[in-house]
N, C-alpha and C positions, 0 to 999 in steps of 0.2 A: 504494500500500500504506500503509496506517492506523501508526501507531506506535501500540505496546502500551502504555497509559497506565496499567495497575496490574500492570508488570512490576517490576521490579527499578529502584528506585530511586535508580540511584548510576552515574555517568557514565566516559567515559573523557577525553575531550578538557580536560574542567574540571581533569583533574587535573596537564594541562601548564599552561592556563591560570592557576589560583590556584594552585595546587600542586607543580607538577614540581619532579623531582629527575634526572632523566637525562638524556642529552643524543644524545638522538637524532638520528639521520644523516639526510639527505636525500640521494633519488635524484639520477640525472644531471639530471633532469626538474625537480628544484625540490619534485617532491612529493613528501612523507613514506609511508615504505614499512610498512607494517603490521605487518611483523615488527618494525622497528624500532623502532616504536610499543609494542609488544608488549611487547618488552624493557626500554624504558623506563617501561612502568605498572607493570612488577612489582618491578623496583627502587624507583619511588617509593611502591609496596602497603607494601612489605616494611620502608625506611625511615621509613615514617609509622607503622607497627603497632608501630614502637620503640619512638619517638617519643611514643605516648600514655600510659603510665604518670605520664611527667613531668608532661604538661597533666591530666593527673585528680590531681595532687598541689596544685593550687591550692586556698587556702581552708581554715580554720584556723590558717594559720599568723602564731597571734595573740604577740604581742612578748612576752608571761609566761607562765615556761617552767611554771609552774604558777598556776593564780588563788587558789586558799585553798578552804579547806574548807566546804563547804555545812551542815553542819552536825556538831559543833555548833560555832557560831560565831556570833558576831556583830558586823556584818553578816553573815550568807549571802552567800555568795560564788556570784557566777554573770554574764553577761552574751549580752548576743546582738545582729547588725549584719548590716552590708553588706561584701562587698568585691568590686572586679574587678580584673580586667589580662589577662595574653597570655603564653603561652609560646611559640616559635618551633619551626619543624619545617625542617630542611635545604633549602635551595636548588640548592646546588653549580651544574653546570654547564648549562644550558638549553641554549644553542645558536641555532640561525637558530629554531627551532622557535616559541617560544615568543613571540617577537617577529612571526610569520605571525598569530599569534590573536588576541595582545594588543600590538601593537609600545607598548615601552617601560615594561613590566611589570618584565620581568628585570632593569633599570636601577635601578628601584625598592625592589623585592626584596632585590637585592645591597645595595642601598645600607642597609636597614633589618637584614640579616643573618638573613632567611628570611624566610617565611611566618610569619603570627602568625596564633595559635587563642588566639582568647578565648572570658570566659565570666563571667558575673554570679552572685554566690553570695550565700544569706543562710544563715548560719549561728548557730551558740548553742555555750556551754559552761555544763556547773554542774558544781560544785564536791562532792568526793564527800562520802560520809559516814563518820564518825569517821576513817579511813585517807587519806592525802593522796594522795588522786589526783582527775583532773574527766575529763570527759567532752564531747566533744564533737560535732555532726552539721552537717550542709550540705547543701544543698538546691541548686542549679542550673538553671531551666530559660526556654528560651525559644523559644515556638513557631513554628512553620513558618508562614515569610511566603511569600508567591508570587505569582503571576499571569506572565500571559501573556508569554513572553519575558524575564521578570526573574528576579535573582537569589533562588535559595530556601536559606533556612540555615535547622535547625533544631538545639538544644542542650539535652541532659538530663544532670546530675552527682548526685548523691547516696552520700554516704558519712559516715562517721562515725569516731572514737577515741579511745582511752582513756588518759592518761597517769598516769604516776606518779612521783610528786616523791622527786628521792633526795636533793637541798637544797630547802627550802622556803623560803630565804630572807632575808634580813633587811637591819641597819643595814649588817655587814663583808660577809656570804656571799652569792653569786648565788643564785639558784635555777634548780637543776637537775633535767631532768626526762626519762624516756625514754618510747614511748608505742607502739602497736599500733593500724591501722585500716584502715579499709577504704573503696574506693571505686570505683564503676560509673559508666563516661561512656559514654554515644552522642550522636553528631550525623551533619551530613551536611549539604553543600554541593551546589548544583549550578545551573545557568541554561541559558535555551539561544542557540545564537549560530548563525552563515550557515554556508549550504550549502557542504560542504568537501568533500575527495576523496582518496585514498589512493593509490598502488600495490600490486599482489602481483603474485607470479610463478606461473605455472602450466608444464606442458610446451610449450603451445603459444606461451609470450611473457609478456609485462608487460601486465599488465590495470591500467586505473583503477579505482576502488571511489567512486563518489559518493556522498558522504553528503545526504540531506536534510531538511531541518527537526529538524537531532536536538537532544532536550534531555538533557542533562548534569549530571553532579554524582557523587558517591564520597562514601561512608559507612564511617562508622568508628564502632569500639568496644573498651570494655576492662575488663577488672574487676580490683582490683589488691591485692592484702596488700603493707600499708606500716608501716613499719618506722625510726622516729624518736628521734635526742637531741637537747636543745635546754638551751642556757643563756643566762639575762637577770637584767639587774641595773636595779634601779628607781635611777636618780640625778634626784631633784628632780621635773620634769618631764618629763623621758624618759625613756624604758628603753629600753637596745638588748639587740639579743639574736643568738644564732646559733645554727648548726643544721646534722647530717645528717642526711639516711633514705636507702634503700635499695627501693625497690617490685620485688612480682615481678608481672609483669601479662600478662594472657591476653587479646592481640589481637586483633581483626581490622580489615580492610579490605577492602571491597567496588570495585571501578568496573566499568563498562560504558558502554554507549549504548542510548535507545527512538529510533528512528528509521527512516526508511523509505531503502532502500539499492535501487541501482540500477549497473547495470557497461551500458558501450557496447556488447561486442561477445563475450560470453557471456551463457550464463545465470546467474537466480538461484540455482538449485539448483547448479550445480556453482563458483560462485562460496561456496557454505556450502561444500562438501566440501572444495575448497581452504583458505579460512581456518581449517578444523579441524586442518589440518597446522602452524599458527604458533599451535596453543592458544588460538584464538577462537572459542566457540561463538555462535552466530548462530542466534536463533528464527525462528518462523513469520511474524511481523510483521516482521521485519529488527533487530530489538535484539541485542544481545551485550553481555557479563558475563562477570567471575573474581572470585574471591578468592583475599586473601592471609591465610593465620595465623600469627604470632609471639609464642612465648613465651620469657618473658624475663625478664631483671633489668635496673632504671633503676638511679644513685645522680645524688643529689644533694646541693646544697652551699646552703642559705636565711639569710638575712640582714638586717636591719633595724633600724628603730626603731621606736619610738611617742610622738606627742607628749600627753601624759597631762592632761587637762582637769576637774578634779575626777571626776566620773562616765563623761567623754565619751575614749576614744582614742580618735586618727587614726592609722593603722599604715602603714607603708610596706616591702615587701618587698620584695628579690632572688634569685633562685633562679636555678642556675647548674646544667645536666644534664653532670653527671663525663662519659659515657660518651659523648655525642655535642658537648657544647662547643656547646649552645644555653643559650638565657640564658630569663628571663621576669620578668616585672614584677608586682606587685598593688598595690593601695590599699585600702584597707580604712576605714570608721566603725562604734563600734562603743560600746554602752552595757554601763560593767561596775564591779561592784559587789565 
């Protein structure tokens, strides 16, 4: 049986592999049980569809909490650059599980304190007109790599916002500024790895579930209204600066598997009608898929510097997620006027 190649593009097994957050059980057998599988995808759907508000908060978060007025003024006031980094998503506890796919992942993982989703952003600000506030947008994307057997990532960010200076600044006073914006992330991971196998129970016993040749991967997405104060103070060379917001953001999370499924000593068909009992649907080619949706509220806590070079900042961020106690890193260059 063929695996369906323009089914649903987003995996299940990847998501123990790069991803997992549960800590699923093994039978007496050594092999992982489907249900238990099951239960562990939807917990790690569920705390990843959190999760991405924070990571779509990367990007803008430039070290001046206002830049100056575009006009009228002069200079004009405006700028636009580079920056990346990585926000974390939950690890917790893995298990024998994860170490069967990937032995010596989970070791790694723990050690680095999740999973990290990065993401490369080019963005701009200008400076408003007559009323102090600027404006800003961002851009994110990076296409789908793939081939045969390899890993496939793809990443799209795009969003924008609007600040407005309640200090603008000077030789004593910081500048402070609060701000409203907006932002829309998708991506999606996935590869494929060797032939693996499952159990389920049925009336008549404990069946294996052979997986073959399945490619892998989970998709996620989110769209968020975000919600910012920020204050910095220029001294000499640097400006440091800090920061909350608050996102409410409209989840999802997709996994599944395209792969072609085989059992020893039932059939296919009543091997589908059983896994429909542990909330697995399984198509016509053997693939199966769920989703999760979470909506919600992120807050966060950002933090920095920048080392200021006539025209040129280099910015340096930290962002700390209040609600789940993940962290995330940026770097940023950036030309500003």
């Amino acid at each position: 049986m063929k695996a369906n190649k323009t089914g649903v593009k987003i995996a299940l097994l990847c998501a123990l592999v790069f991803l997992g957050t549960g800590a699923p059980a093994f039978s007496r057998s050594g092999i992982p049980h489907v249900g238990e599988l099951r239960d562990a995808l939807d917990t790690f759907a569920g705390n990843m569809a959190t999760a991405l508000p924070f990571n779509a908060a990367m990007g803008l978060n430039w070290s001046d909490a206002y830049i100056g007025s575009f006009f009228p003024s002069l200079p004009p006031h405006f700028g636009f650059g580079i920056s990346g980094g990585f926000t974390t998503v939950d690890v917790d506890i893995l298990g024998d599980m994860l170490n069967v796919f990937s032995p010596g992942l989970s070791g790694m993982l723990f050690t680095f304190g999740g999973f990290p989703l990065s993401g490369w952003i080019a963005e701009g600000r200008l400076g408003g007109f007559f009323l102090p506030f600027d404006v800003g947008v961002k851009f994110g994307f990076r296409p789908v790599v793939s081939g045969s057997g390899s890993l496939e990532m793809d990443y799209l960010l795009v969003g924008g916002d609007v600040r407005y200076a309640l200090l603008r600044g000077g030789a004593v006073l910081p500048a402070i500024s609060v701000g409203v914006g907006f932002s829309h992330l998708s991506a999606g991971i996935g590869m494929g790895i060797g032939n693996t196998a499952f159990e389920f129970d049925s009336p008549t016993g404990t069946h294996t579930l052979r997986v073959n040749d399945p490619r892998l991967g989970v998709n996620w997405s989110t769209t968020t209204l975000d919600f910012k104060a920020q204050i910095s103070k220029s001294l000499l060379v640097v400006t440091p600066y800090l920061g909350v917001g608050a996102s409410h953001g409209r989840s999802r999370v997709s996994y599944g598997v395209n792969a072609t499924l085989e059992t020893s000593d039932i059939s296919m068909d009543e091997t589908r009608e059983i896994l429909k009992l542990y909330g697995i649907n399984v198509d016509e080619t053997g693939g199966f898929s769920s989703e999760v949706g979470v909506n919600g509220w992120s807050f966060r806590a950002f933090g920095g510097l920048s080392l200021n070079l006539l025209v040129l900042r280099l910015d340096f961020t930290l962002l700390y997620n209040a609600r789940s106690g993940n962290f995330g890193a940026t770097l940023g260059a950036r030309i500003q006027i």
